[in-house]
C-alpha positions in Angstrom: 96.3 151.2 85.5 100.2 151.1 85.9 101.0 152.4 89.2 103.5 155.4 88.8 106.2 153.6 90.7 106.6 151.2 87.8 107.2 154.5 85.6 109.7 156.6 87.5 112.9 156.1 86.6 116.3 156.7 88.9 119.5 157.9 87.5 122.2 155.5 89.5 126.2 156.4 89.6 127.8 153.4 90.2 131.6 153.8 91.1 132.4 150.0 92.2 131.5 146.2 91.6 128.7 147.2 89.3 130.9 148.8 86.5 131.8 147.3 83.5 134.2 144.5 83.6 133.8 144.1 87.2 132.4 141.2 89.5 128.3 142.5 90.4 128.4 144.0 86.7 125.8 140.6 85.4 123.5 142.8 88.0 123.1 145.3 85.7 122.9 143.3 82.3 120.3 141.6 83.7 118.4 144.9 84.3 119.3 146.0 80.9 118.1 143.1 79.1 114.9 143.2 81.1 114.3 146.9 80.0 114.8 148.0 84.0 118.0 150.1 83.0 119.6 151.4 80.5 123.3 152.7 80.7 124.0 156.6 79.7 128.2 156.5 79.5 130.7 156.9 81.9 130.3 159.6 84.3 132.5 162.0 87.2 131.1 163.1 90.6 131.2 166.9 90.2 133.0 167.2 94.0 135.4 165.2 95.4 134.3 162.5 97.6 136.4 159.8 99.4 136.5 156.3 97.9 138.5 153.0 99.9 138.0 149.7 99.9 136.8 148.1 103.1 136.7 144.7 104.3 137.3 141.7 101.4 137.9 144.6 98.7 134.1 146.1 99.2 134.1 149.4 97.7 132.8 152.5 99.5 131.7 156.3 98.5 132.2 158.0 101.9 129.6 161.3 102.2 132.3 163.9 102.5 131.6 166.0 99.8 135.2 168.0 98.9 137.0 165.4 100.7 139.4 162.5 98.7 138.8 162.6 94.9 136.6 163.0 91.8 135.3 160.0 91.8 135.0 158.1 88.4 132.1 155.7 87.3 129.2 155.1 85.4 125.7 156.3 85.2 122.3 154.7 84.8 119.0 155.5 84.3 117.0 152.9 86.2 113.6 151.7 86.8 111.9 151.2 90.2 112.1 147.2 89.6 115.7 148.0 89.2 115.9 150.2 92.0 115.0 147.3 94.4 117.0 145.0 92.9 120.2 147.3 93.6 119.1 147.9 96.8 118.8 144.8 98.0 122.3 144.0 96.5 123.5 147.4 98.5 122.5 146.3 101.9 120.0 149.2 102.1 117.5 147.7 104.1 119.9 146.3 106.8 122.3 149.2 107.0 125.0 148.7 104.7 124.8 151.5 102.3 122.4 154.4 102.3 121.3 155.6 98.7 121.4 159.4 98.5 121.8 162.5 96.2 124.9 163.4 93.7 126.0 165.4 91.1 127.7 164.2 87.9 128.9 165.0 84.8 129.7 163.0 81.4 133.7 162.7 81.7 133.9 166.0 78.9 132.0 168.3 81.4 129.2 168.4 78.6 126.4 167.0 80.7 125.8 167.6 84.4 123.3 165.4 86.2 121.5 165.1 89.4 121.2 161.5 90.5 121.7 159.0 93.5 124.5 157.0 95.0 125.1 154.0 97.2 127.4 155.9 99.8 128.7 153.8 102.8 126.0 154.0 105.9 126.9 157.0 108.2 127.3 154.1 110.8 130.6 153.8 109.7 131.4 155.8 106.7 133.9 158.3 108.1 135.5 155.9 110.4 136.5 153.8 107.4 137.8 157.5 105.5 139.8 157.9 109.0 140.9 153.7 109.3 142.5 154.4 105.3 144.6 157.5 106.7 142.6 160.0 104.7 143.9 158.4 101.6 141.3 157.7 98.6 140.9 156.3 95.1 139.6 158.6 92.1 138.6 154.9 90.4 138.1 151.6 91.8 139.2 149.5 89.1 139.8 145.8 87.5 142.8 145.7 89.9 140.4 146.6 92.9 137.6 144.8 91.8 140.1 141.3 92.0 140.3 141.4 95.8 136.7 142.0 96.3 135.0 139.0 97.7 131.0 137.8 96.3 128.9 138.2 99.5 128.0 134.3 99.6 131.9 133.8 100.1 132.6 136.1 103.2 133.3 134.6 106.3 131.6 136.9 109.1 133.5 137.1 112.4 130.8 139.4 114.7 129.0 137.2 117.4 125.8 139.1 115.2 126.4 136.9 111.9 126.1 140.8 110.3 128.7 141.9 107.7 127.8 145.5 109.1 129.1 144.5 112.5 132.0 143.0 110.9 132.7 146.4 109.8 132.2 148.0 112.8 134.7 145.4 114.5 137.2 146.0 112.0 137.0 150.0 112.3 137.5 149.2 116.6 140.5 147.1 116.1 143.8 147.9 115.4 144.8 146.3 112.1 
């Protein structure tokens, strides 16, 4: 018997790397063509939330609902295989990002939906909001996505060897 895990499916909004056109995007083809996900359209958050670009042009949904912007992205329905998968991409496990609740809606308002989002950990979420001078994005784009950096190509200053120290040290500094 199946266990009920292998069932359940997620519905993901992505807002960054993972979109269409954009540089962790083969991520989700490859759950597609293994049947793990399957994309439902592009998608809005129904509050604003803040959205900046961190170190080496990581993207980050801070948790401040009704702060920054409405942010645009995409939506997925996604199987627990998947749902590993993305969240060992995301840093879950280690402190990177923390996957919780949102509300969206297809881009016409016709469709609202509850789902989950990989929000920047609480470690350092609002002191990147605050390093970015309270300025956001409604859409991290093509132009965005060209600065970001693949995680095999970062260099990683912190004594630690962790990129989420690396943060922290760059939210402590005055740059």
């Amino acid at each position: 018997m199946a266990d009920n895990n292998e069932s359940e499916q997620t519905l993901i909004f992505t807002y960054g790397t993972l979109k269409h056109g954009l540089p962790n995007h083969n991520l989700m083809q490859d759950l597609i063509s293994q049947n793990e996900a399957v994309y439902l359209g592009p998608f809005i958050t129904q509050q604003p939330y803040p959205l900046v670009c961190g170190l080496h042009g990581v993207p980050y949904l801070i948790n401040l609902a009704g702060s920054g912007n409405r942010v645009k992205g995409e939506l997925y329905s996604v199987s627990f295989r998947g749902l590993v998968r993305l969240d060992e991409l995301e840093g879950t496990s280690i402190g990177h990002y923390d996957r919780l609740p949102i509300q969206v809606q297809s881009e016409d308002g016709a469709v609202s939906k509850d789902g989950e989002a990989y929000f920047a950990n609480s470690r350092f979420g609002v002191g990147l909001w605050e390093k970015k001078g309270k300025v956001g994005m409604s859409e991290y784009s093509q132009r965005e996505g060209s600065e970001y950096v693949r995680i095999v190509d970062r260099v990683i200053k912190s004594k630690s060897g962790s990129y989420v120290d690396d943060i922290v040290l760059f939210l402590s500094s005055s740059i």
